[in-house]
C-alpha positions as a Python dict, from the first residue, in 0.01 Angstrom:
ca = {
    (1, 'X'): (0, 0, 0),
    (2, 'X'): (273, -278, -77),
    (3, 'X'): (180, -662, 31),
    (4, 'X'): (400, -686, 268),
    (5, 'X'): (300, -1003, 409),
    (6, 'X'): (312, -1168, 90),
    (7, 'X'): (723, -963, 78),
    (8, 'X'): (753, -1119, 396),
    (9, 'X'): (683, -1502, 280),
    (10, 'X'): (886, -1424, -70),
    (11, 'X'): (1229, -1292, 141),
    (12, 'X'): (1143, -1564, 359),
    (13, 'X'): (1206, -1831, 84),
    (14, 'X'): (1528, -1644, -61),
    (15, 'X'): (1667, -1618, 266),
    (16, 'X'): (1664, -1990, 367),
    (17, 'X'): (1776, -2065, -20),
    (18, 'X'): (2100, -1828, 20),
    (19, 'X'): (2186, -1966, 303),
    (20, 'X'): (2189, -2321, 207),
    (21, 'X'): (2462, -2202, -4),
    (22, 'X'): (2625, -1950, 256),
    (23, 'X'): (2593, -1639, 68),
    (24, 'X'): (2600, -1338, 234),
    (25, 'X'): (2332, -1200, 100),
    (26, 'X'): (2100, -1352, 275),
    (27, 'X'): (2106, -1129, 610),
    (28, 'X'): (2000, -813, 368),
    (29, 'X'): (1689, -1037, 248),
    (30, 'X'): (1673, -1200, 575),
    (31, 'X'): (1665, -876, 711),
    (32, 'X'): (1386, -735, 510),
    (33, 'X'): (1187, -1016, 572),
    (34, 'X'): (1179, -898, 954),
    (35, 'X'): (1091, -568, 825),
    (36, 'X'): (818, -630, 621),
    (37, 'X'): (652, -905, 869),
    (38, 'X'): (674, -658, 1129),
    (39, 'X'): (458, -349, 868),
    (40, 'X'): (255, -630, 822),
    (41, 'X'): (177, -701, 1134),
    (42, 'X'): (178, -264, 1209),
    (43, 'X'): (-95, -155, 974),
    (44, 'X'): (-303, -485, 1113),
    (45, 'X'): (-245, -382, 1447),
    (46, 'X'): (-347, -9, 1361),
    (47, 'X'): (-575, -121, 1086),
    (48, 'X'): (-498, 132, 856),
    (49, 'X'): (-468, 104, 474),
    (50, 'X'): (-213, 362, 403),
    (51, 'X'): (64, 530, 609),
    (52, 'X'): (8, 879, 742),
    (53, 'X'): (-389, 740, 851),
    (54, 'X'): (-474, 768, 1227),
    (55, 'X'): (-458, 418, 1439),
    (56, 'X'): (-837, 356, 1469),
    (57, 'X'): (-688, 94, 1750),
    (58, 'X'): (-910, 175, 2088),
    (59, 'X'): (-721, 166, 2391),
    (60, 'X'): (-356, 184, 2243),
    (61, 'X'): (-157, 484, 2301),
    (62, 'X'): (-101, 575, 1946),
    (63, 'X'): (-500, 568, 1864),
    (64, 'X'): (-571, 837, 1708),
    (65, 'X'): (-265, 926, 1600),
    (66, 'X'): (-54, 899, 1217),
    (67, 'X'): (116, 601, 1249),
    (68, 'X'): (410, 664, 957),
    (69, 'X'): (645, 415, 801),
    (70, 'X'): (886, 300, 1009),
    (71, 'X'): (1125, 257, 647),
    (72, 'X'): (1428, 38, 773),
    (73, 'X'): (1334, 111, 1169),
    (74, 'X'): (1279, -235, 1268),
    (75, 'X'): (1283, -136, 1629),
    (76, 'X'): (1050, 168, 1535),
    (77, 'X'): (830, -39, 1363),
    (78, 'X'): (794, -272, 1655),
    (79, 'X'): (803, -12, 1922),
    (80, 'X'): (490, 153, 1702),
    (81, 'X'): (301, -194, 1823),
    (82, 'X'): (249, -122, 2194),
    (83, 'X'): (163, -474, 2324),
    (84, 'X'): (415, -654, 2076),
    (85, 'X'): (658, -401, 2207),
    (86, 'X'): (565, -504, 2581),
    (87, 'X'): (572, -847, 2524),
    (88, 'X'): (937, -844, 2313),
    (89, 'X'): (1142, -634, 2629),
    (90, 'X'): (970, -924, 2868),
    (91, 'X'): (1212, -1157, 2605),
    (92, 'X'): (1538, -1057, 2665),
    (93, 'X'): (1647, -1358, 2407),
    (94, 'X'): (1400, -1222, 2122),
    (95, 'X'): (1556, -874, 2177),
    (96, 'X'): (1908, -1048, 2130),
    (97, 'X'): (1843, -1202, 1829),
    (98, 'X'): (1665, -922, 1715),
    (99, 'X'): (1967, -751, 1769),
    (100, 'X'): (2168, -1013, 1559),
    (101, 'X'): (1939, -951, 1251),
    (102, 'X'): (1981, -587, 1279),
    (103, 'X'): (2340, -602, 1267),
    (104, 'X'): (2444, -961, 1102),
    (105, 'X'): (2808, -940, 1126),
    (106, 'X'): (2777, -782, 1516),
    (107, 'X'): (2947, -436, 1415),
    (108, 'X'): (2683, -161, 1479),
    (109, 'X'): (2810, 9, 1188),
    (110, 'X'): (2708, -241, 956),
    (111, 'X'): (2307, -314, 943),
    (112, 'X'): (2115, -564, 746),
    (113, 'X'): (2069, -293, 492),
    (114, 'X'): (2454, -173, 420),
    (115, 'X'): (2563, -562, 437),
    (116, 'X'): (2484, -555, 39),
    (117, 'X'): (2800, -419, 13),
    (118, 'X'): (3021, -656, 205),
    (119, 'X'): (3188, -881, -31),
    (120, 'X'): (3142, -1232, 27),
    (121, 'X'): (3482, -1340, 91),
    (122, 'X'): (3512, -1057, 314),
    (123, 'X'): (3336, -1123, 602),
    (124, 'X'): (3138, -1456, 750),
    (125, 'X'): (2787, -1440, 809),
    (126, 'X'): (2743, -1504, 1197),
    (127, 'X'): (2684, -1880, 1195),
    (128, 'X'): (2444, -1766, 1474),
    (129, 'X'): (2271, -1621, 1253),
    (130, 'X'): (2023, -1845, 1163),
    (131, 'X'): (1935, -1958, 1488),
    (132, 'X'): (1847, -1569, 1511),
    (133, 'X'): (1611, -1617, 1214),
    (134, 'X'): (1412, -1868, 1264),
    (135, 'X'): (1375, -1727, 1653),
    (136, 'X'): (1251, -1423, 1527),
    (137, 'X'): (1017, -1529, 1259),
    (138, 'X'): (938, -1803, 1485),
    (139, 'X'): (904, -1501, 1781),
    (140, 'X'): (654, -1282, 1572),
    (141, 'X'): (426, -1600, 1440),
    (142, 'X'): (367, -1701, 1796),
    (143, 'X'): (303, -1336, 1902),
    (144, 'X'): (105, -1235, 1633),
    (145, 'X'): (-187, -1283, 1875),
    (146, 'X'): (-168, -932, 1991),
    (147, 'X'): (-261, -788, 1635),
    (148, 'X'): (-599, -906, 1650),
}
């Protein structure tokens, strides 16, 4: 299965590089960053080594059960964590900025996976953007307590 906690500390990086230099580009890898924290976090949570195994998690709702790749579904991936889940719709904020990774430029039509095709001079990244960031990242470090 792919290291995605060491994708998550690599996007990490290139994220906060681009956007010292206000590229664009940096909600896709900011993006993916989310993403891959939160598999991380999903196959520790299930402890499972591939996807398609059964959650050998004891009392969680899913045990038992395939837990699949989530692919871009960040809110699939964290709804497939139960108590993360519970603990992110008691934080209305998290969910917000959640929200403002999800869609960087605040159109639902345009995700943190299709903004690779924005042109730069086309559209601003959210200044708030950042602020969403490192509130997520921040978010998932100090609630990575459920996992274990």
């Amino acid at each position: 299965m792919e290291d995605f906690a060491g994708v998550y500390i690599d996007r990490k990086k290139d994220t906060e590089i681009l956007l010292e230099h206000q590229r664009m580009i940096a909600a896709h890898l900011g993006g993916i960053a989310v993403e891959s924290r939160l598999k991380s976090l999903l196959i520790q949570y299930h402890k499972i080594n591939e996807w398609e195994e059964k959650s050998s998690r004891k009392k969680c709702s899913l045990f038992n059960q395939k837990i699949k790749n989530p692919g871009h579904g960040v809110m699939t991936a964290i709804r497939q964590i139960p108590d993360l889940w519970h603990r992110a719709k008691l934080d209305k904020l998290f969910l917000e900025h959640l929200a403002n990774i999800i869609n960087p430029l605040g159109a639902t039509s345009v995700d943190y996976i299709n903004v690779r095709y924005i042109p730069q001079s086309s559209a601003d990244l959210n200044n708030e953007w950042k602020k969403s960031f490192d509130y997520v990242c921040g978010w998932l470090k100090q609630n990575e307590d459920v996992i274990s």
